[in-house]
C-alpha positions in Angstrom: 55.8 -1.2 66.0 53.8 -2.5 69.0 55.6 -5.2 71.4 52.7 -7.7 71.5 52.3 -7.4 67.6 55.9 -8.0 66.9 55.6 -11.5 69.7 53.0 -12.6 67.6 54.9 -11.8 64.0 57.6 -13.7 65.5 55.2 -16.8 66.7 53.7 -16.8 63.1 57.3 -16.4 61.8 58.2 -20.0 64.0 54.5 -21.6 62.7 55.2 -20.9 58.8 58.9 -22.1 59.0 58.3 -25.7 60.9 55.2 -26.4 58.9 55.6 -25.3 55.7 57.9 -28.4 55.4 55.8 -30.9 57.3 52.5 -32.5 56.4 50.5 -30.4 58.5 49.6 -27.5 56.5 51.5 -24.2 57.4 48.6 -21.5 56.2 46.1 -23.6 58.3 48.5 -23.7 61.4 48.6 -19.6 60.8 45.1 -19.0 60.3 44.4 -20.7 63.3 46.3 -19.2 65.1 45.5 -15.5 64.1 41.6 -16.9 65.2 42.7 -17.1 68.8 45.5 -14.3 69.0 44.5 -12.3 65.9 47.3 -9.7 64.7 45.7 -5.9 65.6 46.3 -5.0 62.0 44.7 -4.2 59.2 42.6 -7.2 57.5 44.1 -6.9 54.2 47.9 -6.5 55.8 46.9 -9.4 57.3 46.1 -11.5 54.1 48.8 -10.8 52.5 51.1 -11.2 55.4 49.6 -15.0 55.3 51.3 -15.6 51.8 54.2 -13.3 51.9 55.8 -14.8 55.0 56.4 -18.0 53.1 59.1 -16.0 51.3 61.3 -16.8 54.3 61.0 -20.2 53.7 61.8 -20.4 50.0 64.9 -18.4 50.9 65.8 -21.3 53.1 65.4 -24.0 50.3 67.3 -21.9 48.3 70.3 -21.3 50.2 70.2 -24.9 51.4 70.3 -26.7 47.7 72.5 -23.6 45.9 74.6 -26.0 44.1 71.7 -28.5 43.3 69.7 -25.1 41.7 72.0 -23.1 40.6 72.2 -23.5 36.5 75.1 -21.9 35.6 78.1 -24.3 36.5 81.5 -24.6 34.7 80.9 -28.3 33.4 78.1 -28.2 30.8 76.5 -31.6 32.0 75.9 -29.8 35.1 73.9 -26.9 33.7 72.3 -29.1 31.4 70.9 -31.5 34.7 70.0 -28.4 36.5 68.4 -26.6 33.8 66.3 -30.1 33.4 65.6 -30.4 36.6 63.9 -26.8 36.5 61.6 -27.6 33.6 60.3 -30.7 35.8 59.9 -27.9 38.4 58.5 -25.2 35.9 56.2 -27.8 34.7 54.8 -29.5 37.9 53.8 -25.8 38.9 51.5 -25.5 36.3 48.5 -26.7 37.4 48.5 -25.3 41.3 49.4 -21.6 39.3 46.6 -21.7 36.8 44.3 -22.6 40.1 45.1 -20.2 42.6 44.8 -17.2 39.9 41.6 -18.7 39.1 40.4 -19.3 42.8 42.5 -17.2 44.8 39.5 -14.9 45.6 37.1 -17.4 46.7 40.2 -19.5 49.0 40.7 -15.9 51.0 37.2 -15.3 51.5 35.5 -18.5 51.7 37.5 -21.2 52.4 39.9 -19.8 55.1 37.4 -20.8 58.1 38.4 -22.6 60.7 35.2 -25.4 59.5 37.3 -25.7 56.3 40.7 -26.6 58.0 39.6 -28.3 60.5 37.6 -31.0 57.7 41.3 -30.9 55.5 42.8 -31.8 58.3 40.7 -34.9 59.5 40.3 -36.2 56.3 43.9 -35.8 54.9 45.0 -37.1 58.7 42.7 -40.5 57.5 44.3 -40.6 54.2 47.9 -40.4 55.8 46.9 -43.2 57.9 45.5 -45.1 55.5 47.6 -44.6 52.2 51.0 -45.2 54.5 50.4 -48.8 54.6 49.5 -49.6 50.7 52.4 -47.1 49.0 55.9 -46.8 49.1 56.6 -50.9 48.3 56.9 -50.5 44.9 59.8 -47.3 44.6 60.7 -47.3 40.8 62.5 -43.0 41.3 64.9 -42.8 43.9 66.1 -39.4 43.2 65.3 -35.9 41.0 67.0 -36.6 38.3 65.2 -40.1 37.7 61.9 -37.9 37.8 59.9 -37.8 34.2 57.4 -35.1 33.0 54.5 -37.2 33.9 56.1 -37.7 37.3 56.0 -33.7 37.4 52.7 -33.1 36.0 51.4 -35.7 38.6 53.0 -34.4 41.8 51.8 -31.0 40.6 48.1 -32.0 40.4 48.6 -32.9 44.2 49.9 -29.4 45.1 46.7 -28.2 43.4 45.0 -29.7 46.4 46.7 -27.6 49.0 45.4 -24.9 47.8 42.2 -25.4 50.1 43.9 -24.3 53.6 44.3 -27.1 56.1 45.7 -29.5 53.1 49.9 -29.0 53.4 51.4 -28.2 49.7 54.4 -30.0 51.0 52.3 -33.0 52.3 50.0 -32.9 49.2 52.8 -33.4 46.4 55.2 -36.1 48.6 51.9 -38.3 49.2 51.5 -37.8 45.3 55.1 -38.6 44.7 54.8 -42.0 46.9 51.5 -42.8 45.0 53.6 -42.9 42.0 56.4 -45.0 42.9 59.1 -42.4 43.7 61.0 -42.7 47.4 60.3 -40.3 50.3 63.5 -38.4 50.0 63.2 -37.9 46.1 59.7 -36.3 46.6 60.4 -34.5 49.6 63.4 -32.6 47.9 61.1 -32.2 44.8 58.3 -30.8 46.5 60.9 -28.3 48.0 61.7 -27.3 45.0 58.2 -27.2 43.8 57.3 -24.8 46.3 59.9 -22.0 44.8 57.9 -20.8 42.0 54.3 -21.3 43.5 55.6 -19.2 46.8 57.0 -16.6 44.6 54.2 -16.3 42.5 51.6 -16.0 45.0 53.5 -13.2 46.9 53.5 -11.3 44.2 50.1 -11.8 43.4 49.0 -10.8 46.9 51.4 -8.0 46.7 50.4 -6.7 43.5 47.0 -6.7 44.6 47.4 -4.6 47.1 49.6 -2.2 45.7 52.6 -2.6 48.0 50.6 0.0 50.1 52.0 -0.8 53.4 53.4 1.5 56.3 56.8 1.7 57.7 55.8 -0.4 60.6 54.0 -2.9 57.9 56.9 -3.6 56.1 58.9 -4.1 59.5 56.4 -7.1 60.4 56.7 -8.6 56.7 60.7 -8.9 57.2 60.5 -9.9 60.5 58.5 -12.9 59.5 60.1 -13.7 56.9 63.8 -13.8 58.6 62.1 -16.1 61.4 60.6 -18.0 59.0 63.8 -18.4 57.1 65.9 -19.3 60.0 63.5 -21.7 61.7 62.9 -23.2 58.1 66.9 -24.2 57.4 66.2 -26.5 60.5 62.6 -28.0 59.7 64.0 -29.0 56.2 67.5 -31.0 57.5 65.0 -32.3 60.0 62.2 -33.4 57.7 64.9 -35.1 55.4 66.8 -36.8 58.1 62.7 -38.3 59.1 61.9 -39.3 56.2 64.5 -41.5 55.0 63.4 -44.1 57.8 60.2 -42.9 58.7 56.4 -43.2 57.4 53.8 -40.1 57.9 51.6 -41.9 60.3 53.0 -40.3 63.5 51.1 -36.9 61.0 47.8 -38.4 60.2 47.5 -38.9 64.0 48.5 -35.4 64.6 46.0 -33.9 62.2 43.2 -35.6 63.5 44.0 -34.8 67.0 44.4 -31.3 66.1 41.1 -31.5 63.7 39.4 -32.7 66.9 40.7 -29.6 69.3 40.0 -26.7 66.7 36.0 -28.1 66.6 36.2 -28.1 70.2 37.9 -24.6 70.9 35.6 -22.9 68.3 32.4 -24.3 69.2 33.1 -24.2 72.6 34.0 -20.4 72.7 
């Protein structure tokens, strides 16, 4: 394993676990930044270090709400909620899942351009701005277990969106979720949960298609990533929740059009 290689792992590591959570898209944030300090590995490691590193993050989520995830509980109204609250999960990942299988060549090769992120992040930094101040009057769902099937189906159809790099999955499906009536910390936790089978999923797609050929050294950058993404993730998600309870996601839409505007100017400039 080379030093400088294992900085940037780490860096990445840091990027995937603070964004993931916040409306500012985590895969563009990495992308980016593998543009200006590319990894000296392999370009098909490098894909599928991209998706794989998010692993880290659903571990967090999952360790974080145990007791809200875990089905099998001594009271039977317990594992009957849970069990509930998973097919509203199951179901809201339906349409994202179908997608990426569908696109998932043509988002690696075509859209993962810095032209491409910076435009999703402009445009969804505009919608931020203007969406904050006509949603989130009416709240008729102020937690999961108030959430219907056509509240999952239509927070789902959102994280379909974030499948074009730049968007933010977690962003995405809350903006849906406020669209539709439901409270910022109802869709927040919801689209963390949301993002445990659609993470999972596309690991193992990236993983399968590339045969789990990796070296020693490889592997070593995978769980490196991960654990950093893990740890720094257990913080951006207490810290996201704590935000939104009292905050709107203005103070984002102004940071994703600033950044929109310094990724034109970095890559045309150099």
């Amino acid at each position: 394993m080379n030093l400088i290689e294992i900085i940037k792992v780490i860096i990445l590591g840091i990027i995937q676990g603070i964004t993931e959570w916040l409306p500012v898209s985590s895969t563009g944030h990495m992308l980016l930044f593998d543009q200006i300090m590319p990894l000296d590995l392999n370009d098909e490691f490098i894909s599928v270090f991209m998706v794989v590193v998010q692993l880290g993050s659903i571990l967090a989520v999952i360790v974080l709400y145990f007791n809200e995830l875990w089905p099998f509980k001594k009271e039977k109204s317990e594992s009957v909620r849970t069990l509930k609250l998973w097919g509203k999960v199951l179901i809201a990942t339906v349409p994202a899942g179908i997608a990426g299988l569908l696109l998932d060549d043509i988002i690696d090769e075509k859209l993962s351009t810095w032209p491409v992120i910076a435009g999703a992040l402009f445009v969804y930094g505009v919608l931020y701005l203007f969406l904050e101040k006509r949603i989130g009057v009416n709240v008729r769902v102020n937690s999961v277990d108030e959430l219907t099937i056509k509240d999952s189906i239509f927070m789902g159809l959102f994280q379909m969106l974030a499948l074009i790099p730049g968007t933010s999955r977690s962003g995405s499906t809350i903006l849906g979720g406020l669209i539709g009536g439901i409270s910022r910390p109802a869709a927040a936790k919801f689209s963390f949960f949301m993002a445990i089978p659609v993470m999972a999923g596309a690991s193992l797609l990236r993983l399968l298609k590339s045969g789990f050929a990796f070296s020693a050294a490889e592997w070593a950058y995978l769980a490196l990533g991960s654990l950093v993404a893990f740890l720094v993730s257990l913080v951006a998600i207490k810290g996201l929740m704590s935000y939104v309870r009292n905050h709107d996601f203005s103070v984002f839409g102004v940071y994703r059009i600033i950044l929109a505007a310094v990724v034109v100017v970095y890559f045309t400039a150099f």
